[in-house]
N, C-alpha and C positions, 0 to 999 in steps of 0.2 A: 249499924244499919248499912247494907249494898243495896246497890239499883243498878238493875240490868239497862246498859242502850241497846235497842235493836235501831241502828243507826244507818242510813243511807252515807256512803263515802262523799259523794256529790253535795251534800248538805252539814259538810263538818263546821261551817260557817255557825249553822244552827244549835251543832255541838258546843262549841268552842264558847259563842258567843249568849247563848241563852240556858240550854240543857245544865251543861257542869254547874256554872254557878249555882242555879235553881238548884239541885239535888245538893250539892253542899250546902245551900241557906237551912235545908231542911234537914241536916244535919247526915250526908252519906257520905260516914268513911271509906268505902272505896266504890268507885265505879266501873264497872265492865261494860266493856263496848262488844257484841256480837255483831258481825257482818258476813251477809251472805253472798259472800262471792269466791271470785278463781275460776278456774276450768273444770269441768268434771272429769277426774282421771289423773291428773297432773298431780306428782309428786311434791312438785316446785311451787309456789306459788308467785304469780309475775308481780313484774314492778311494782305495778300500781296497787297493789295489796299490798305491799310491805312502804311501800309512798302514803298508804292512808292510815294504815296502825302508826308509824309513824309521826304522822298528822295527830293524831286521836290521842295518842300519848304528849306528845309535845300541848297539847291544848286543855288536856290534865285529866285523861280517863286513868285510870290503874292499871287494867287491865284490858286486852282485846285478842279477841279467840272468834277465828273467820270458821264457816262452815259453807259449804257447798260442794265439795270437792270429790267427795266419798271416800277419801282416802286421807291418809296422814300426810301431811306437811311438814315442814320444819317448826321448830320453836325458835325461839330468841330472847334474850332478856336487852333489853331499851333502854338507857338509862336509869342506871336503878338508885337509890339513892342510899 
């Protein structure tokens, strides 16, 4: 079983602390976090996008894959285990 977050970065408290548990009690082997931010244009994505996936991973999403940019970004693998 997956479940998608469409998750606000500002509200990972919510994530962290309510969201993930709840989806794993109900049994979701992975979790994807989508977040709609960055610059539109920007190759790069700033800090604070890779400060929130970071976040999102550290707090126990699987995965997270931002959209808003119109353009490709970078990937990265996070601790992977």
């Amino acid at each position: 079983m997956k479940f998608l977050i469409h998750a606000c970065p500002q509200r990972m408290w919510y994530v962290e602390d309510f969201l993930i548990p709840m989806l794993r009690e109900q049994g979701a082997e992975i979790v994807i976090m989508a977040s709609h931010w960055g610059k539109e244009g920007y190759y790069y994505p700033i800090t604070d996008q890779e400060r929130y996936a970071h976040e999102a991973i550290d707090a126990g999403v699987d995965i997270v894959f931002g959209h808003h940019a119109h353009v490709l970004q970078k990937m990265e693998e996070y601790q992977t285990s």
